[in-house]
C-alpha positions in Angstrom: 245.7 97.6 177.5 242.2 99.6 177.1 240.1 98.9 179.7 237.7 101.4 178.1 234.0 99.3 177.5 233.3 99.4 173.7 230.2 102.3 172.4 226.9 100.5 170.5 223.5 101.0 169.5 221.3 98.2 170.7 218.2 97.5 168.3 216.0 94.8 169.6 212.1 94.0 170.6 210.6 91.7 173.3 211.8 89.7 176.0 214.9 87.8 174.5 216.3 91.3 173.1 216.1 93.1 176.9 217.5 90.0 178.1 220.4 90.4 175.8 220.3 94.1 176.1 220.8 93.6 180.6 223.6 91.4 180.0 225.4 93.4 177.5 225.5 96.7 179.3 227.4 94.4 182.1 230.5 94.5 178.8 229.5 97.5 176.6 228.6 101.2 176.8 225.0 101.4 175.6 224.4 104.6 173.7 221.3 104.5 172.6 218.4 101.4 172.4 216.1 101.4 169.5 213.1 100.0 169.9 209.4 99.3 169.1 206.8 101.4 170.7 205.1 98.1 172.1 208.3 97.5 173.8 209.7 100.3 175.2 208.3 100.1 179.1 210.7 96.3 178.5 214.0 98.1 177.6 213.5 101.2 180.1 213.1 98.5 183.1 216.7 97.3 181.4 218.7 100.3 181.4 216.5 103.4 182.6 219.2 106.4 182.2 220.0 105.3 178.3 217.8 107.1 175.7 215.4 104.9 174.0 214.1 105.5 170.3 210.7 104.2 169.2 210.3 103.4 165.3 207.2 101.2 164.4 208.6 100.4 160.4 211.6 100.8 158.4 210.5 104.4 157.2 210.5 105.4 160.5 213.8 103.9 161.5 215.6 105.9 158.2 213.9 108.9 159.7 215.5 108.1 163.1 219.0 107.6 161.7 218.6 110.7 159.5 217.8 113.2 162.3 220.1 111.7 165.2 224.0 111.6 165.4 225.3 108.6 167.2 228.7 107.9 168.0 229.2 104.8 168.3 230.9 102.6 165.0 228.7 99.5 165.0 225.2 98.4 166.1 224.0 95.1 167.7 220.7 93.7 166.6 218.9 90.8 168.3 214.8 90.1 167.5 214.1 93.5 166.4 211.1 92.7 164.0 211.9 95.8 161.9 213.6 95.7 158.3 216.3 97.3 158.5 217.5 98.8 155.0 221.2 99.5 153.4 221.1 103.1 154.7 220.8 102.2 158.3 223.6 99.9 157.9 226.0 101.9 156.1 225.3 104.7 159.0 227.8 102.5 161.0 231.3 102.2 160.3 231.5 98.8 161.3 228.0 97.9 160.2 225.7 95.9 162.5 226.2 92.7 164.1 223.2 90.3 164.4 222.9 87.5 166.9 221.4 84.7 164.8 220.2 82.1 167.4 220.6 78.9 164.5 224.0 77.6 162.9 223.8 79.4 159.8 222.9 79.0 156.9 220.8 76.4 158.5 217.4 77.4 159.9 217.7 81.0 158.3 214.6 83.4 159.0 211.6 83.9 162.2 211.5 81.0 164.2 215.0 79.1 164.3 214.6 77.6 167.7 211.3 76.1 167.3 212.4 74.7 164.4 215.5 73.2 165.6 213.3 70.9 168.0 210.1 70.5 165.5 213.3 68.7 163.2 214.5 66.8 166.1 218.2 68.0 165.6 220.8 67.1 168.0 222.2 70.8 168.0 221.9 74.4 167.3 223.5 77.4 168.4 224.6 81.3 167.8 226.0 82.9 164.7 226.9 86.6 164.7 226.9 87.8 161.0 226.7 91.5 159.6 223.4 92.6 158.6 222.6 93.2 155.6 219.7 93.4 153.5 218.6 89.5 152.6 217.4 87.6 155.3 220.3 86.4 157.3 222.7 86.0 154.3 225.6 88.3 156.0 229.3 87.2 156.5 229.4 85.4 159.7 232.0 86.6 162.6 231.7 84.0 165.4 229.5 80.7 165.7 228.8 78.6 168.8 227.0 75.3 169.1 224.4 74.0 171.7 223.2 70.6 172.3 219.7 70.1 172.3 218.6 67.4 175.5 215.6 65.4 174.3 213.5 67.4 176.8 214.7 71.0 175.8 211.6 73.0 175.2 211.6 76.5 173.3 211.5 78.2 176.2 214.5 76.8 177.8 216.4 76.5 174.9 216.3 80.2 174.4 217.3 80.9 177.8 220.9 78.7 177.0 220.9 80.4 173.6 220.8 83.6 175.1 223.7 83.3 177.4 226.0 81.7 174.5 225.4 84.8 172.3 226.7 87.4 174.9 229.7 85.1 175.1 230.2 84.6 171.8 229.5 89.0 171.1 231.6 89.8 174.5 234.5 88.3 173.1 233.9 88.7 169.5 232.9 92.1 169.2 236.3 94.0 170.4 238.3 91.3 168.3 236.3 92.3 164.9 236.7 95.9 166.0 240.6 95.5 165.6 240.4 93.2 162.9 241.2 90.2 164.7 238.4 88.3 163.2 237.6 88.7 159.4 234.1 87.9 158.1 233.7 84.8 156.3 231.0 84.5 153.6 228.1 81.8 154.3 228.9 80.3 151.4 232.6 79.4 153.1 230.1 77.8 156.3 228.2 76.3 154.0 231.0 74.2 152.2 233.7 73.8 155.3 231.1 72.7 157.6 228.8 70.5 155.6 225.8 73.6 156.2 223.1 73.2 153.7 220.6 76.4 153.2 217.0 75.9 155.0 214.6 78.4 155.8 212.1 78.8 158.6 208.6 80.5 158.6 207.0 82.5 161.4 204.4 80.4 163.8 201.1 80.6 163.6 198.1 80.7 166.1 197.1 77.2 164.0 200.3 75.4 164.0 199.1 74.8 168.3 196.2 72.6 167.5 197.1 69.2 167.7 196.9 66.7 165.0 196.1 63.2 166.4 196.9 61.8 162.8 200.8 62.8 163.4 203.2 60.1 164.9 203.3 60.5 168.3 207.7 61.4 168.1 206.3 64.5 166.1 203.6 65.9 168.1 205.9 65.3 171.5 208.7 67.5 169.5 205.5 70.3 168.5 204.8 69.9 172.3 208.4 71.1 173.5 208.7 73.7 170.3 205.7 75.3 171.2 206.1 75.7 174.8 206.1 79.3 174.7 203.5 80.6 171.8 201.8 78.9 170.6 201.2 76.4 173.2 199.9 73.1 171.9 196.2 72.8 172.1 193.5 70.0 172.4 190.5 68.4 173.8 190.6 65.3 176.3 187.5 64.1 176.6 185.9 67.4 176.2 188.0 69.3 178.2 189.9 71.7 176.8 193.6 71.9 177.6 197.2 72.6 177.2 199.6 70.1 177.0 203.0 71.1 178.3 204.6 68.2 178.6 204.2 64.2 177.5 206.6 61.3 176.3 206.2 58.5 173.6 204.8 55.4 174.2 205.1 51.9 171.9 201.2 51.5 171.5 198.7 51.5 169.1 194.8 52.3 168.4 192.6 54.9 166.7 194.4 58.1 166.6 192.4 60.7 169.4 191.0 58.2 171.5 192.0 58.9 175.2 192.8 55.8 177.7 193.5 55.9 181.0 195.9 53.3 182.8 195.2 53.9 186.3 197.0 57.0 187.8 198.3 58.2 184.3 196.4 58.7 181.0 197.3 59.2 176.9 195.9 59.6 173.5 196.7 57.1 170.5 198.2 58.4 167.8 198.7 58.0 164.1 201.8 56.1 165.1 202.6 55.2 168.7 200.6 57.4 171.4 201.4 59.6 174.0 201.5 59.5 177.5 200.0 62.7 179.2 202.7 64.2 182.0 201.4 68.0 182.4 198.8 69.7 181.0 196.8 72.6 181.5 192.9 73.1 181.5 190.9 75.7 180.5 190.9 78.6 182.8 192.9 76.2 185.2 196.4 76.2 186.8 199.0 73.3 185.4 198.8 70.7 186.9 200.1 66.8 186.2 198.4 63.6 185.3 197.1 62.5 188.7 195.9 65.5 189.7 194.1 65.9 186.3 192.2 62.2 186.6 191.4 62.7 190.3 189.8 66.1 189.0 188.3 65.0 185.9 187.5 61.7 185.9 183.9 61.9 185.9 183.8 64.7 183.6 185.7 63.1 180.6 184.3 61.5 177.4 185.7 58.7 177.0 
C-alpha cells in the first residue's frame, strides 16, 4: 500500500478557503497555494514554509501557470474569486477539483449557503466536480448532504460544510486519481436524483436592510442567512441595530411597529411578527432582549 500523501496545488481566497487549505495539508502534500494578493497574510499563517503565488485576475493567473512548473497532476479549488480559464485547467493532468458547498446542479454560482436557508430547504451539502469553464457545470466526483436545523445560520452552516468537504476530498481524491471514481455529468444528478438547475447571485450590501412588509418566516430565514455579511439591518425605535437572532410569532398589526411585552420585545410584520432574541446596536456589543429594554427603554420611539 502507498502511504505516500498525494501532491496539489491549492487555489482559494478568504477564510473558508485557509480553513480548507489547514485541514488539507493534515492528508495532502501542498505544493504550491495560489492566491489573492488581499489574502495572502491568511494562507501564510496556514502553511508558512509552502510558496504562495499572488494573481489578482485571470490574465495574471495564465501568466502564473505559463512561467512556473508545478508537479503536481491536479489542483483543488475552493472560494477562489478568480476565473479560471481552459488553459489553467488543461495545465493539470487530472484537471482541478472544486468543492462546491450546494447539491449540484441546485444552488449553482456565489452564494449557495445563504441561499440554501433564505429558501428554507431542509438540506444542502458538498459536491466536488471538475472545473471547467461555465459556472459550476463540471462532472461531479463525490456528493455529500447536510441537514439544515431551523436555527443554522450562514455562519455555522459553513463551519459543518467545511468539514464535510475535506471528508468527502480526503477520501475522494486518491480514489479518482486511480480511477476508482468516474465523473458523472450533472445532467446524470440532475435526472437520478430529482436535481433541477437554480442559480444563485452574489449578496449585496442592500439585501441587509430589513423589509417589515416580508412575512415574518422570511425575514427570520434573511436573519440566519445573513449572519455573516451582510448582517440584517434596522431601526427600533430609532435605534439602530443588528439583529442576530429572533423567532416567529402568530400575531398581527401594522408591519414596523415595535411592541414590547414586558421583558421581551418584537416588530409586526407583513405576516406574523417577530420576536426580538439578540440584537446589536450601533457602536454597541450584542446583547439580548432584556438587556436591550433595560438599556433603552426610555430612548425608544414607540
Amino acid at each position: 500500500m502507498n502511504n505516500e500523501k498525494k501532491s496539489l496545488v491549492f487555489f482559494g481566497s478568504g477564510p473558508v478557503a485557509a480553513e480548507s487549505l489547514r485541514l488539507l495539508s493534515k492528508t495532502f502534500s501542498i505544493e504550491a497555494v495560489i492566491t489573492k494578493p488581499t489574502t495572502e497574510q491568511e494562507m501564510h499563517l496556514v502553511l508558512p514554509t509552502i510558496p504562495i503565488y499572488l494573481v489578482s485576475n485571470k490574465s495574471e493567473l495564465d501568466n502564473l501557470i505559463e512561467s512556473n512548473s508545478f508537479k503536481s497532476s491536479c489542483a483543488v479549488l475552493i472560494d477562489f474569486g478568480i476565473i479560471v480559464s481552459q488553459k489553467v485547467i488543461d495545465y493539470f493532468p487530472n484537471g482541478i477539483i472544486n468543492s462546491h458547498f450546494s447539491l449540484l446542479p441546485e444552488l449553482r454560482g456565489a452564494d449557495p449557503i445563504s441561499f440554501a436557508i433564505l429558501e428554507g430547504r431542509e438540506k444542502t451539502g458538498v459536491s466536488l466536480m471538475l472545473l471547467v469553464e461555465a459556472m459550476d457545470e463540471g462532472p461531479i466526483l463525490s456528493v455529500g448532504e447536510q441537514t439544515i436545523e431551523f436555527d443554522d445560520t450562514t455562519t455555522n452552516l459553513t463551519e459543518k460544510l467545511i468539514k464535510l468537504s475535506y471528508s468527502l476530498l480526503e477520501h475522494s481524491i486518491p480514489k479518482y486519481l486511480t480511477g476508482e471514481i468516474v465523473p458523472r455529468d450533472q445532467n446524470y444528478i440532475s435526472e437520478h436524483f430529482s436535481r433541477k438547475v437554480s442559480y444563485t447571485r452574489k449578496l449585496t450590501k442592500s439585501d441587509g436592510v430589513i423589509d417589515w412588509n416580508k412575512p415574518a418566516l422570511q425575514i427570520e430565514r434573511e436573519i440566519r442567512a445573513y449572519s455573516g455579511w451582510p448582517k440584517s439591518r434596522t431601526s427600533l425605535g430609532g435605534i439602530d441595530c443588528v439583529v442576530t437572532k429572533a423567532r416567529i410569532q402568530e400575531l398581527s398589526g401594522k408591519p414596523g411597529t415595535l411592541f414590547i411585552d414586558g421583558k421581551s420585545f418584537g416588530v409586526y410584520c407583513g405576516q406574523g411578527a417577530l420576536l426580538i432574541e439578540r440584537l446589536k446596536p450601533a457602536g454597541k456589543n450584542e446583547m439580548d432582549a432584556r438587556s436591550f429594554i433595560n438599556g433603552y427603554i426610555n430612548k425608544l420611539n414607540t
